[in-house]
C-alpha positions as CSV (number, residue, x, y, z in Angstrom):
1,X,105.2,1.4,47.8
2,X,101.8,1.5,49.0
3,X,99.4,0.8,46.3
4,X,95.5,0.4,45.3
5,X,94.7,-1.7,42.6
6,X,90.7,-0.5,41.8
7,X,88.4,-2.7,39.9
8,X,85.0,-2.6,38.9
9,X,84.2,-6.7,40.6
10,X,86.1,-9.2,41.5
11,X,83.8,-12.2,40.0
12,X,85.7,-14.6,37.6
13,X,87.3,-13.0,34.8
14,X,90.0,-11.6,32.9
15,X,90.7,-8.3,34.1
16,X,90.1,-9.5,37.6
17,X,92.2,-12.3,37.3
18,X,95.1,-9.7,36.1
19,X,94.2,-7.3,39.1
20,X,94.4,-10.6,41.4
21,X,97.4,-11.7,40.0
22,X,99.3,-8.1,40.4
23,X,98.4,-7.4,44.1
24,X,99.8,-10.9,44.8
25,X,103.1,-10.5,43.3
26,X,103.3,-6.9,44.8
27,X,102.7,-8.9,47.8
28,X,105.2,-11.2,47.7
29,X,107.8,-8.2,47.1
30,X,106.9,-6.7,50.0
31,X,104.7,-3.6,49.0
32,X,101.3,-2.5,50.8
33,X,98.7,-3.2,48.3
34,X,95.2,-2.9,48.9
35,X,92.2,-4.3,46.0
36,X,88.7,-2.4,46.2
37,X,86.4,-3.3,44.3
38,X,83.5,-0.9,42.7
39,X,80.5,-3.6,43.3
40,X,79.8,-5.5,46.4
41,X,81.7,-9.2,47.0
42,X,80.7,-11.6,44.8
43,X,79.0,-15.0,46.4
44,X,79.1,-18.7,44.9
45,X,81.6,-21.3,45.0
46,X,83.3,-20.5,41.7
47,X,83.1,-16.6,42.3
48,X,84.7,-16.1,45.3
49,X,88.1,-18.1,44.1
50,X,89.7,-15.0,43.6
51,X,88.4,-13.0,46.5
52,X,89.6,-16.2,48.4
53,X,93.1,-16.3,46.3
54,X,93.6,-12.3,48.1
55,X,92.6,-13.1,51.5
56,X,95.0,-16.1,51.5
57,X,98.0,-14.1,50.6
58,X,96.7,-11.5,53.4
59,X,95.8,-8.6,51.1
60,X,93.2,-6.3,52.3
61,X,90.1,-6.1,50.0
62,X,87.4,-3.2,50.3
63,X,84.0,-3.2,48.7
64,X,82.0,0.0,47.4
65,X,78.9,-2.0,47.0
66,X,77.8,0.1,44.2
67,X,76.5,-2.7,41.9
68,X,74.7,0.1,39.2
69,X,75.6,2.9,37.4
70,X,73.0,4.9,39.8
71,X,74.7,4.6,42.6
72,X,78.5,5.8,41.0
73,X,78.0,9.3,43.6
74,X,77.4,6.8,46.5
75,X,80.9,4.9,45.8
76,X,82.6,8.2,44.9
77,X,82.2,9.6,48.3
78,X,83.2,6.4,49.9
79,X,86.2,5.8,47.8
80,X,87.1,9.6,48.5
81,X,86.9,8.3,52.5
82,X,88.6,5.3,52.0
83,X,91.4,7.7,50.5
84,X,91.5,10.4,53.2
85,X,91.9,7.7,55.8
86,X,94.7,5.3,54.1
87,X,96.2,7.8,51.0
88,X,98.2,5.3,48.7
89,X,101.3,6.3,46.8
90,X,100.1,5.5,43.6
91,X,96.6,3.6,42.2
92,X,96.2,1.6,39.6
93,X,92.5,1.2,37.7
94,X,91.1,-2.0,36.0
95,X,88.4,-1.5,33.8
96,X,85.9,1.4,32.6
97,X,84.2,2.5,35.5
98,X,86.7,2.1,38.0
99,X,89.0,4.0,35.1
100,X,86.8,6.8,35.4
101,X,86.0,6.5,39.1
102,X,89.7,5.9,40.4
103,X,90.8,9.0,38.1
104,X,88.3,11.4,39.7
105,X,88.9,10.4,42.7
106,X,93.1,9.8,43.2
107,X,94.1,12.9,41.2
108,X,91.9,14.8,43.6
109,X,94.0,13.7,46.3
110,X,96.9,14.2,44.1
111,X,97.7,10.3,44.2
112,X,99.3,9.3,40.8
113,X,96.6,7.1,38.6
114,X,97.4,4.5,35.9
115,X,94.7,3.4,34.0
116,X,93.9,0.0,32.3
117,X,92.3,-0.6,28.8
118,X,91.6,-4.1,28.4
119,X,89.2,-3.8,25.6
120,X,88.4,-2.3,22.5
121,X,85.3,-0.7,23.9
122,X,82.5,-0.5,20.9
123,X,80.2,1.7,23.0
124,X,80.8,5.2,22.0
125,X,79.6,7.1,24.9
126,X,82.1,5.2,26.8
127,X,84.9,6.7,24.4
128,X,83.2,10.1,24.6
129,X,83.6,10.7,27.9
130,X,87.4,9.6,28.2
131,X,87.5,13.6,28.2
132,X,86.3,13.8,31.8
133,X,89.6,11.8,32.8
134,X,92.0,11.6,30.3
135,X,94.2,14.1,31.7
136,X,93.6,12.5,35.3
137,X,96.3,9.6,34.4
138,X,99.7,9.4,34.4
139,X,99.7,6.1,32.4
140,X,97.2,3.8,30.0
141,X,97.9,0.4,30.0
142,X,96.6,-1.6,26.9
143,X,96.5,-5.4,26.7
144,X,97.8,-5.1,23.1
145,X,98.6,-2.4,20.3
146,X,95.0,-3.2,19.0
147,X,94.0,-1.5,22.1
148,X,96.3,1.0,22.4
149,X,95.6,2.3,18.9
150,X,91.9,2.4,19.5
151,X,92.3,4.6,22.9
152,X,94.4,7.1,20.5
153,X,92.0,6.7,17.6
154,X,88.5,6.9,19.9
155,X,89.2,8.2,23.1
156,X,92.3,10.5,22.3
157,X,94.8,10.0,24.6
158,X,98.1,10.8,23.2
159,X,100.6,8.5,22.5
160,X,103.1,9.1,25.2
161,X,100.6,7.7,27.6
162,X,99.6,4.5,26.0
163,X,101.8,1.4,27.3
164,X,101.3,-2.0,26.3
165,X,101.8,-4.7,29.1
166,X,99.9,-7.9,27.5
167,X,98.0,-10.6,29.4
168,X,100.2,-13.6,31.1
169,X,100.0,-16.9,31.9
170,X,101.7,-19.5,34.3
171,X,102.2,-22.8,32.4
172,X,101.3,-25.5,33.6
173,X,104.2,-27.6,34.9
174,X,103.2,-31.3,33.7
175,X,102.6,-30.1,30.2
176,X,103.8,-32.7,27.5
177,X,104.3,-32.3,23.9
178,X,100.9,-32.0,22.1
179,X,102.8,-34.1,19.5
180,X,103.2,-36.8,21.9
181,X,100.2,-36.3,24.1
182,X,96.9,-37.7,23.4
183,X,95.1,-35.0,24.4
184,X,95.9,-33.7,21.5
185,X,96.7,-34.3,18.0
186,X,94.6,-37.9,17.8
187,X,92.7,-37.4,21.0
188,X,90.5,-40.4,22.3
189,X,87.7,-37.2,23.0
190,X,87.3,-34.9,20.4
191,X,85.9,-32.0,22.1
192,X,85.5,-28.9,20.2
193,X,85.7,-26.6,24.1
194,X,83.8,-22.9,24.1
195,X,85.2,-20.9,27.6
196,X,83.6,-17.5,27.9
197,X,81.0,-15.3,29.2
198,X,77.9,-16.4,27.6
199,X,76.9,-13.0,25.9
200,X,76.7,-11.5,22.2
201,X,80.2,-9.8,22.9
202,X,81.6,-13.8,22.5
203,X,79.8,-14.7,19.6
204,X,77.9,-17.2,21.8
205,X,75.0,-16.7,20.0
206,X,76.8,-17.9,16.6
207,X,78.0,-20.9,18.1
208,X,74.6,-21.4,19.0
209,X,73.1,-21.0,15.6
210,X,75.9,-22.7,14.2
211,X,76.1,-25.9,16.2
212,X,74.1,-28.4,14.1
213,X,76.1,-27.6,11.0
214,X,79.2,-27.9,13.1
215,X,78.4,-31.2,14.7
216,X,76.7,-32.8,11.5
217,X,80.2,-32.5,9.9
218,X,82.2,-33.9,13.3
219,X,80.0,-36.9,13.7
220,X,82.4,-38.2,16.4
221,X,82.6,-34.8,17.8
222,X,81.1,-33.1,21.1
223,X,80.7,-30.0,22.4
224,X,81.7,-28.4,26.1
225,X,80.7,-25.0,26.9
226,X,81.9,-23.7,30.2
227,X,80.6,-20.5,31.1
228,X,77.2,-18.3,32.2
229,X,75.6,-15.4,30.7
230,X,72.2,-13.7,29.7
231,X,72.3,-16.4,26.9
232,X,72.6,-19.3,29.3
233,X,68.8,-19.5,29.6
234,X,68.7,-19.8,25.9
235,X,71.3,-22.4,24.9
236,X,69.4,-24.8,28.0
237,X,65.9,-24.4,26.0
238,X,67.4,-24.7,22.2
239,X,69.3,-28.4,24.0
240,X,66.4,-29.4,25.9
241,X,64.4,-29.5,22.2
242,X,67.5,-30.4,20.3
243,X,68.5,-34.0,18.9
244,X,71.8,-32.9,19.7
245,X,71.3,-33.2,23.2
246,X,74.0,-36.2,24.3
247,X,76.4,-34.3,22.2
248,X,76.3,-30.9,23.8
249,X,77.2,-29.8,27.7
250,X,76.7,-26.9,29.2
251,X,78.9,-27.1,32.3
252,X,78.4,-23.9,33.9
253,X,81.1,-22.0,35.2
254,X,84.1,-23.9,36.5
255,X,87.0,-23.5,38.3
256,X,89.1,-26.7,36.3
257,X,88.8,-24.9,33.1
258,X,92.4,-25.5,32.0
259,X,91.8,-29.7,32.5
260,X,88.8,-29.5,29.8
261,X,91.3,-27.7,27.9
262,X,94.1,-30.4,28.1
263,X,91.0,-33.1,27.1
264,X,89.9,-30.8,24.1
265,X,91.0,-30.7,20.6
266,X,90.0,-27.2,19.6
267,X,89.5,-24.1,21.4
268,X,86.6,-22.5,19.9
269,X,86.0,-18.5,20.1
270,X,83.9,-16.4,17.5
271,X,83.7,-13.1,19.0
272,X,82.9,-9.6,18.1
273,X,85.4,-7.8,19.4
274,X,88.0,-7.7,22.3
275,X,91.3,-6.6,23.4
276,X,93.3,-9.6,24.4
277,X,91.2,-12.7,25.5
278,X,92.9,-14.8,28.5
279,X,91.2,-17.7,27.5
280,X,93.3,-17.7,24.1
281,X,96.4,-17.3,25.8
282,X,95.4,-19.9,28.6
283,X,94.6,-22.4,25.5
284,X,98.3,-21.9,24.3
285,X,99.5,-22.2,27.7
286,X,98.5,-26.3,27.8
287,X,99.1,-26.2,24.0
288,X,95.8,-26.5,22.4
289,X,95.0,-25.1,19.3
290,X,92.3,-22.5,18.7
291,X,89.3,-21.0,15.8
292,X,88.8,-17.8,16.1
293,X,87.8,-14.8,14.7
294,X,90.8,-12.2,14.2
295,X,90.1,-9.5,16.9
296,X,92.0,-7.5,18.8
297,X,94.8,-9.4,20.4
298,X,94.5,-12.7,18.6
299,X,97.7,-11.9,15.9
300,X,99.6,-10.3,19.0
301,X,98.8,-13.4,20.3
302,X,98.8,-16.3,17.7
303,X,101.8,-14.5,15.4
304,X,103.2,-16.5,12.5
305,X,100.2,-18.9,13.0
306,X,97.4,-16.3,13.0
307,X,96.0,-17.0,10.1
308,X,95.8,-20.5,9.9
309,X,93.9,-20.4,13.6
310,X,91.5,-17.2,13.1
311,X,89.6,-15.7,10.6
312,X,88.3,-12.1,9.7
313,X,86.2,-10.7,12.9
314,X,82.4,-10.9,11.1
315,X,83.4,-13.7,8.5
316,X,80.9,-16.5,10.2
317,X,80.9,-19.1,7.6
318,X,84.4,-19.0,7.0
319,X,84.7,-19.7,11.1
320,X,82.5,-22.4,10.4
321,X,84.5,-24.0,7.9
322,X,87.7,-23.2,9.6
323,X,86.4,-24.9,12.8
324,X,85.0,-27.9,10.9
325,X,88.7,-28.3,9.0
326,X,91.1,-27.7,12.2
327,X,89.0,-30.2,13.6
328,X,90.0,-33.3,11.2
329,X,93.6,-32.5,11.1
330,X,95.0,-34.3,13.7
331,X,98.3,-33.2,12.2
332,X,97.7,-29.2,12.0
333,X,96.6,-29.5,15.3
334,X,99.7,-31.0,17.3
335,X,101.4,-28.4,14.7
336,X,99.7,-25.6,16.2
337,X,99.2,-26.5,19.6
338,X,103.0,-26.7,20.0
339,X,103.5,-23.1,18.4
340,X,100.9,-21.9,20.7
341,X,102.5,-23.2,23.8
342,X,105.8,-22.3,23.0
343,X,105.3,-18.4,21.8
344,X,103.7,-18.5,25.3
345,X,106.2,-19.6,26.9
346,X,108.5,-17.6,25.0
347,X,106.5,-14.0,25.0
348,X,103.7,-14.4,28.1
349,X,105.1,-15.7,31.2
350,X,103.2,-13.9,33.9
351,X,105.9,-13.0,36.0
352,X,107.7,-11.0,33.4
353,X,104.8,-9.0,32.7
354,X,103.8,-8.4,36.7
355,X,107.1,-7.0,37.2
356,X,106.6,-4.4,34.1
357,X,103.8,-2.9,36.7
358,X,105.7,-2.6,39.5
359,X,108.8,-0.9,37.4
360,X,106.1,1.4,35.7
361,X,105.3,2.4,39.3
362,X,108.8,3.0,40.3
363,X,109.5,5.4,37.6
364,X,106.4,7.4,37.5
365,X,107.2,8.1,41.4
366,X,110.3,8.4,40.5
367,X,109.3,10.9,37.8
368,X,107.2,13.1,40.1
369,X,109.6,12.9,43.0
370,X,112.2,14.8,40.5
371,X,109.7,16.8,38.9
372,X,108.8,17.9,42.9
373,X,112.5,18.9,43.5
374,X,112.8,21.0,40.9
375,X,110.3,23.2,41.7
């Protein structure tokens, strides 16, 4: 198959990560795949490891260099050109913009689109104009049922188009026990570890305002955040003024995000909404426990254990106090760290759900191809 996988960037992220991920293993089974990307290439060391990550494995990656919302019409007509002179089989969208871009664009050219919701998106205008593509796509696919019931509930798609295909992770290969490893359980560092995009979306403003009360109650506690944002300038003023300055560290962003997670205790992520947080399912992955609130994807996530690691999305105190009691139980976390890592091993292995892609593919092709002949 030949195959375009659009994004909106390709800077450190989730979705990017999955769109990385996917043209790779399409590369290794020996399909044309090509990555474009809706803004221009990112720059800096830690932004460029997934641009570098394609390139390695030789996939070609285009840029639109459209890096506003003004300049959609200039990235339309190139994508069209990009199209006319290379015309895939099939495309595959990552994210709202190139979700509404790539359907404009590949059903014009009558290329087959599949779209991805990773998100359940809270701006409403967003939802609104799902009308402009919806019938554009062969295919939705959600991170989780969370997702997929807000595209039918907001953005009426129908059902039949709606597939869920979750997140996945590789696990780490030298991962031991959490009930044997001191990492975690009785770990000689308590951290309490934020990873995220330093924005309201996170809750990273909550942490913020409730940091003192957290680390008042963990006196032998300390707190890594790994991450940047339009908040960053904020949390570096409030720790420049605070007393809790040796006990707080604001890392920046980081490409050895999943060895703080093997030296943390808890995984700590308050957010306002979302549709299946990676860094959740890369916590489980080295068996670390989480506090969270309970957004979308965190009980198709956490399952049995949900409620004992999350609480209601909007219920700050209680994450508070659920994040202050996780934290002295040295026995509740080995318990759920080891639940964590083994319903991702059991339900998220990222192969499995890289080759669920391709096979969609296959069959919508296949679908068409029939549908074709019949005519």
């Amino acid at each position: 198959m030949k195959i375009d996988l659009l994004i909106t960037e390709i800077h450190t992220g989730g979705a990017e990560r999955c769109c990385t991920q996917l043209a790779i293993y399409l590369r290794q089974k020996k399909h044309d795949v090509r990555v474009i990307s809706i803004a221009p290439a990112p720059t800096g060391q830690t932004e460029t490891d997934l641009l570098r990550d394609l390139e390695k494995h030789q996939i070609h990656v285009e840029f639109l260099n459209a890096s506003k919302s003004s300049q959609i019409p200039w990235a339309y007509r190139k994508l069209n050109r990009l199209i006319e002179q290379s015309k895939p089989d099939i495309a595959q969208t990552f994210l709202w913009h190139a979700n509404l871009l790539g359907a404009w664009c590949y059903s014009k050219a009558h290329v087959p689109v599949i779209a991805g919701a990773r998100v359940a998106e809270p701006r409403r205008l967003r939802s609104a104009l799902a009308w402009s593509w919806r019938n554009c796509v062969e295919k939705v696919v959600c991170v989780s049922d969370e997702v997929a019931n807000w595209c039918a509930a907001y953005e009426k798609f129908p059902k039949e188009k709606l597939l869920v295909i979750p997140n996945g992770i590789v696990l780490p290969d030298h991962w031991k026990d959490p009930a044997n490893n001191p990492a975690h359980g009785v770990p000689d560092e308590k951290i309490l570890l934020f990873v995220g995009r330093f924005e309201t979306q996170k809750g990273i403003d909550i942490l913020l305002e409730s940091t003192p009360m957290i680390l008042q109650a963990l006196p032998n506690h300390r707190l890594v955040l790994i991450g940047q944002g339009n908040w960053s300038d904020t949390w570096k003023n409030w720790l420049h003024q605070s007393p809790l300055e040796d006990r707080v560290e604001l890392l920046g962003r980081r490409s050895d995000v999943l060895d703080w997670m093997r030296r943390a205790c808890l995984l700590l992520l308050p957010a306002r909404y979302e549709g299946m947080p990676n860094v959740i399912l890369e916590a489980m992955a080295v068996g670390l426990t989480v506090s969270s609130t309970r957004v979308e994807g965190i009980e198709y996530l956490l399952g049995e254990t949900t409620n004992e690691q999350s609480v209601p999305p909007n219920h700050w105190d209680s994450w508070v106090n659920l994040t202050i009691e996780l934290a002295k139980d040295s026995q509740s976390l080995a318990r759920l760290g080891l639940a964590n890592r083994q319903r991702a091993e059991k339900l998220f292995q990222l192969d499995a759900q890289l080759q669920r892609y391709e096979l969609l593919y296959l069959e919508i092709l296949s679908k068409l191809s029939r549908e074709s002949e019949d005519q």
